[in-house]
Structures are given as C-alpha cells and as structure tokens.
Wavefront OBJ file of the C-alpha trace (Angstrom):
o trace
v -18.099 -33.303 -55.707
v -15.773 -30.146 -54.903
v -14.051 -28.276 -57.377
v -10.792 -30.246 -57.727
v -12.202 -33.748 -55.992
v -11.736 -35.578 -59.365
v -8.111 -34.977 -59.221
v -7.639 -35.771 -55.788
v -9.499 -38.942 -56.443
v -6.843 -39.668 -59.019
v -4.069 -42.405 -57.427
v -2.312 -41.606 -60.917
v -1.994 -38.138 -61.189
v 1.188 -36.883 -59.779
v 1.049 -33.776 -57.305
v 3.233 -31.557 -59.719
v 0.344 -31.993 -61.783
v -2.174 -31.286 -59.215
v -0.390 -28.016 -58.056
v -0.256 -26.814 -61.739
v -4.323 -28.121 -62.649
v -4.973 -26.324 -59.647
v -3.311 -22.922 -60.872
v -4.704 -23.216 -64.341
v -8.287 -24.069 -62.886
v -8.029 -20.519 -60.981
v -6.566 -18.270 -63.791
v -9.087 -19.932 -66.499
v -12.227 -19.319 -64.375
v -13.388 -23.259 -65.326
v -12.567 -22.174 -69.216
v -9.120 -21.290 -70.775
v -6.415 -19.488 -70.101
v -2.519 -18.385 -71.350
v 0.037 -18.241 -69.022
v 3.298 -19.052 -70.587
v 5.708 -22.090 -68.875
v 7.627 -19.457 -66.974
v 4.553 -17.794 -65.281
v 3.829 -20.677 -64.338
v 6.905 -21.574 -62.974
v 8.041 -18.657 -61.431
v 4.446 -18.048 -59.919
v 4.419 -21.544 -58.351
v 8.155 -21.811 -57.290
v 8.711 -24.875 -59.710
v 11.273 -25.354 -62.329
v 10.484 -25.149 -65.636
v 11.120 -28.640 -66.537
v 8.770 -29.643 -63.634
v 5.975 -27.643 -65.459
v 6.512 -29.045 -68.846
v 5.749 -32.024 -67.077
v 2.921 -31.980 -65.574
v 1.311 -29.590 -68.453
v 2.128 -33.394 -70.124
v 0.679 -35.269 -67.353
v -2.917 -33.061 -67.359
v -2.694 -33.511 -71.366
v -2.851 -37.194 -71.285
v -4.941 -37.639 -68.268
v -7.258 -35.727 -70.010
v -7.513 -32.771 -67.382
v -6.580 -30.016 -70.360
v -6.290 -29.463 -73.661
v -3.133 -27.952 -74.801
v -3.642 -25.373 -78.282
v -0.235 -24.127 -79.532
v -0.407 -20.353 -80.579
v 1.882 -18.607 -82.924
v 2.070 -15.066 -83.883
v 1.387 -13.656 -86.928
v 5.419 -13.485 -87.780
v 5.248 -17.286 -86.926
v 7.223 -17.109 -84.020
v 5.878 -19.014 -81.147
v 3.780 -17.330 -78.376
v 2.138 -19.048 -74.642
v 0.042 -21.746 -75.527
v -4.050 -22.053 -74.828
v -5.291 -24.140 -71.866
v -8.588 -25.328 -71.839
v -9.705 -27.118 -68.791
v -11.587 -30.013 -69.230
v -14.916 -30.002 -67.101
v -15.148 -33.634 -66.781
v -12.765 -35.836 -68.062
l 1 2 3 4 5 6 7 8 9 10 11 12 13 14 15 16 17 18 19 20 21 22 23 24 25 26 27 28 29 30 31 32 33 34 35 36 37 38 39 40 41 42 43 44 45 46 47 48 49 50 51 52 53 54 55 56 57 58 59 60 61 62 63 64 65 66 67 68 69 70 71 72 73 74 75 76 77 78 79 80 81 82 83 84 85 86 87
C-alpha cells in the first residue's frame, strides 16, 4: 500500500485531517516531530482552529499520538507528534 493509502482509504477521516497527517508524515520522517499549531497553520494556509482540529481528528482515529511538552519554567512549549505506522 502507498505511503498515505490507509488514510485515503478512510471514508471517516476528514480532508483537513488528511492535509495536516500528510504534513506531519513529511516533517517526522515516519517518526515524530514538533511543529507548533501555528507552523502548521501558517505553512499550510489553514486557520488555526482548523488545525486544532484535525490534530483531534488524527488523535482519535489513531493516526498520531499527541505528547504535551513543557519547559523547564513550566510554561508550555509545541507538542510531540508521533505518527502511528499502522493504526
């Protein structure tokens, strides 16, 4: 199967979601990666709000696997995508 033909194959998985799996997949390499909500926004031409949700959508679908990362001051930093390999 190709690279992203389980999530094509998904009638559930809205294209917002799709786009942003997509630009996750390609920054993480096939294993994590850190770009913060307004990367990813501003790098796909989506509002923010539209991110949020489909980071949400690939959480419960089981596409990723959200870590939330805080500095050492305790303030909040991007969080830690981990793309699932098979879902």
């Amino acid at each position: 199967m190709s690279l992203f033909g389980e999530i094509y194959a998904d009638p559930d998985l809205p294209h917002r979601a799709r786009t942003v799996y997509m630009y996750l997949r390609d920054r993480a390499g096939g294993g994590s990666c850190w770009p913060g909500v307004k990367t990813i926004a501003r790098d796909l031409h989506l509002s923010l709000r539209t991110v949020q949700r489909a980071l949400n959508d690939l959480e419960h679908a089981g596409y990723i696997q959200r870590q939330r990362r805080h500095r050492e001051n305790g303030s909040c930093t991007s969080n830690l995508y981990t793309i699932s390999v098979s879902k």
